[in-house]
N, C-alpha and C positions, 0 to 999 in steps of 0.2 A: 577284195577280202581274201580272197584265195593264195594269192600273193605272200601277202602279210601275214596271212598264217600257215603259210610254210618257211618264208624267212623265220621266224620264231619257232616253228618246230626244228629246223636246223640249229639252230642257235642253242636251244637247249639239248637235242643229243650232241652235239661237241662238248658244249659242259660235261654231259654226262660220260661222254667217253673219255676224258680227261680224268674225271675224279676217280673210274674206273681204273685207269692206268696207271695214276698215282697211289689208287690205296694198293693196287696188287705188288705194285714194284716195292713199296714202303714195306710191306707185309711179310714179303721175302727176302729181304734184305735185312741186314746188321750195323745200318749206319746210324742207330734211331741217338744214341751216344756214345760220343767219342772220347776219348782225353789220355792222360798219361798213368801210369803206377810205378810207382815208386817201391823196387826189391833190389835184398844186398846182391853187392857185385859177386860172384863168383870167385872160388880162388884158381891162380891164374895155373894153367899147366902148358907143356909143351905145342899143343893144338892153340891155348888162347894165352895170348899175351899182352893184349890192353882190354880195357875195360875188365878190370877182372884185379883182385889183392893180391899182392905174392905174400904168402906164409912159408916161404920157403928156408932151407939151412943155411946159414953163410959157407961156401968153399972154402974160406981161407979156415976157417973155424968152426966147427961143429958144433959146438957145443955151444957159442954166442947165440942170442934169440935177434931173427928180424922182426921190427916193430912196421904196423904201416901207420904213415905220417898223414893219411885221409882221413878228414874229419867230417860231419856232417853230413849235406849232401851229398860230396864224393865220395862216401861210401856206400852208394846207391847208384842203381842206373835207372833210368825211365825208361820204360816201351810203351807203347804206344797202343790201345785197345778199343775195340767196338764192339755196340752191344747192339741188339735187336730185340723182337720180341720174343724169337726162338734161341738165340743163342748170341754166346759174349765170345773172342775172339780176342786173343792177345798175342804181342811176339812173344817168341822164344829166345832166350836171351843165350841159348846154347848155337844156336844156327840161326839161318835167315826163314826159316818155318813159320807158321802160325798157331797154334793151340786155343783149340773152340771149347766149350763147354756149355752146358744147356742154362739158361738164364732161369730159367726155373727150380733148378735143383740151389742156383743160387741164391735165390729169393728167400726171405727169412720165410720160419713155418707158420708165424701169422699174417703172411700175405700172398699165399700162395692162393687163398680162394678168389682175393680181388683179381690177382694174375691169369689164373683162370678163366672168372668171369669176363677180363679185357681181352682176352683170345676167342672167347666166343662171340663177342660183342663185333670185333675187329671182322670174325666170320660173317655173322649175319649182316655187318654192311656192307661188304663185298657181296653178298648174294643178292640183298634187295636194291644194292647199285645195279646188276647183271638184269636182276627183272625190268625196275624203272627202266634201264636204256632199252630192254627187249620191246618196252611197250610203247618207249618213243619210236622206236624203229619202225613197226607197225601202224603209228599215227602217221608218219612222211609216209610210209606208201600208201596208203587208205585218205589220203589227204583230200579226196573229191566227194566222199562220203563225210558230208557236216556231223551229222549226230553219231556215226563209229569213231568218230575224231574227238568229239568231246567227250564221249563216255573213257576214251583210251589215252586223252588229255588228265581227266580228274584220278584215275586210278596211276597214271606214273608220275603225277603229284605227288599222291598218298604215300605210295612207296617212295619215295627219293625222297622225302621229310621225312619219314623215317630210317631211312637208314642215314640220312643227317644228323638225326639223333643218338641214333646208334653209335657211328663212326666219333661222335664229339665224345659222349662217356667212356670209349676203350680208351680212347687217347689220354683223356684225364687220369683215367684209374693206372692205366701205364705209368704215366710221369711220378703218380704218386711212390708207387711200387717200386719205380726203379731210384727214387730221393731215398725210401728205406732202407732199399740193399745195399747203397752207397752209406750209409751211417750203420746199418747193421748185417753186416754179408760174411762172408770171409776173410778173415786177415790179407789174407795172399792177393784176392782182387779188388780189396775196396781200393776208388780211384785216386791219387794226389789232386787232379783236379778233369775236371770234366764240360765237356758244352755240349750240348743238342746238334744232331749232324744234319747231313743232307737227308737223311730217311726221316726223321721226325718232321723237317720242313715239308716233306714230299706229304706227309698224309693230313697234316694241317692246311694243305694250297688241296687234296683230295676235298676236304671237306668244304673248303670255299668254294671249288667249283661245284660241287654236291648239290650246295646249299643256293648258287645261283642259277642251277638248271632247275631243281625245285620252284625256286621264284619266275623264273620264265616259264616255267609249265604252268602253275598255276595262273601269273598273267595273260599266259594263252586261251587259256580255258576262257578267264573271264571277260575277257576283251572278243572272245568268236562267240559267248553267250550274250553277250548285249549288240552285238553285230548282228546276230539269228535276230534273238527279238526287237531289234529296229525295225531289219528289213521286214520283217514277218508283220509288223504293226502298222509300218509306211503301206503293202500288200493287202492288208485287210483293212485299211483305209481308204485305199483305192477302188479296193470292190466293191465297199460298201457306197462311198461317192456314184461307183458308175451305177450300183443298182437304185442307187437314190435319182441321179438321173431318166435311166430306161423307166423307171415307176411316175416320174413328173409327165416324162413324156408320152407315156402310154395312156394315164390318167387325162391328159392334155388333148388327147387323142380321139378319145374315149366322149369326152367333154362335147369337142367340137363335132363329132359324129352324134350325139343323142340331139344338139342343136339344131342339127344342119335337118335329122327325121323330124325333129317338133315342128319345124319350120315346114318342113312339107307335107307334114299331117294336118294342122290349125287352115290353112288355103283350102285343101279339099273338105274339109268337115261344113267352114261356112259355106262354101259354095253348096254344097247337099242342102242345110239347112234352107236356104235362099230362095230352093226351086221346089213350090208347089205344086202336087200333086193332082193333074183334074181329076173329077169325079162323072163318069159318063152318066145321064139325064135318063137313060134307061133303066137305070142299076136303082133310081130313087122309088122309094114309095111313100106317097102322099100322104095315103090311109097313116101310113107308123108317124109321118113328122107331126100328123094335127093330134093324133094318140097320146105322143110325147109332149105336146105343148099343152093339152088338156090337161095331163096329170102334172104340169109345171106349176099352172093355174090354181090349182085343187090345193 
């Protein structure tokens, strides 16, 4: 039993330290969306000469106007951007630099409350991830103690289900929020196109392993509570067997000892009974017996 419920207390703090590890790196990072935007090229000067439109004089003629012959998409460039929950992150199409800005100030003004509420959300499941594992921790080393084990089984249940629940609504209310600033943001950064990066996958594989340390915790709980009361039931079946036993045999005992006295009480009693008593011939008076048989007569 012991065994098996430390394999399984193991089992569920590595979940839980995984989903831990996952949501804080997810949390601090800007790779939750990635993708491209589409801004006009630049015009070109001495420093930049491709990727970039000449509006420049003609030499030969001043006075001629150059046209550029880029239509469409080529008169745009794409860079390259990543967003997070704290901040969006694009190239600079001037240098090899990056230019961050805060995802929030981006966020239209009617969704700045859900934004907010998914950064608090995102908080409180990293915290109640930190306690659930603090309480796993303390069930492995307390692992010889059954009932500190289960009391500290069902409490980093409670918390790692919740902050399961936690961690799934920031996530949604994220996605939602950031589908809106992409249709209603900024000119300058709504994306050409986008996908979900490695930081969005990082805190959704958080909440799977979240959600199956929760389920081993709770399996743990109830597979050591019906283990307790087996053994506890098999124990008090036993005792009860052997006092039913000592009681047979004491009774048994008991039985054959009141037997064994009757038996040697009834021999001496007839024998007493058996042996008459004489009556010494001195001790008689004549005068009383013919007294007595006179008033028999009468």
């Amino acid at each position: 039993m012991k065994t098996t419920r430390r394999c399984r207390s193991l089992l569920s703090v590595s979940l839980n330290f995984f989903a831990l590890f996952f949501s804080i790196t997810a949390f601090i990072t800007t790779y939750w969306c990635v993708g491209t935007q589409r801004v006009p090229k630049p015009k070109c000067s001495k420093l930049r000469t491709h990727q970039c439109i000449d509006y420049g004089v003609n030499e030969t003629d001043p006075n001629k106007v150059v046209y550029s012959w880029e239509t469409g998409d080529d008169r745009f460039l794409f860079r390259q951007f990543h967003t997070g929950i704290w901040y969006s992150c694009e190239e600079n199409i001037h240098d090899e630099s990056e230019m961050c800005r805060s995802f929030i100030d981006l966020a239209p003004a009617s969704e700045k409350g859900m934004l907010w509420l998914s950064l608090v959300s995102e908080m409180l499941y990293i915290v109640l991830l930190l306690v659930g594992f603090s309480l796993m921790c303390l069930d492995l080393v307390h692992s010889s103690n059954v009932i500190d084990g289960l009391k500290l089984n069902a409490f980093a249940a409670i918390f790692t289900v919740l902050s399961g629940l936690l961690g799934m609504v920031a996530h949604v209310m994220y996605t939602q929020v950031f589908q809106v600033t992409v249709s209603l943001g900024p000119p300058d950064w709504r994306p050409y196109n986008w996908v979900y990066g490695w930081s969005f996958c990082m805190a959704w594989a958080s909440f799977t392993c979240c959600m199956g340390a929760s389920v081993t915790t709770l399996n743990s709980y109830t597979k050591t509570v019906i283990e307790f009361r087996h053994k506890r039931k098999t124990f008090e079946q036993s005792i009860r067997e052997e006092n039913a036993r000592e009681a047979i045999g004491y009774y048994r005992e008991r039985s054959l000892q009141s037997i064994s006295k009757s038996v040697e009480v009834y021999p001496s009693q007839s024998l007493k009974s058996s042996r008459k008593t004489p009556i010494p011939a001195d001790s008689l008076d004549l005068s009383d017996i013919a007294g007595s048989l006179g008033e028999e007569q009468c």
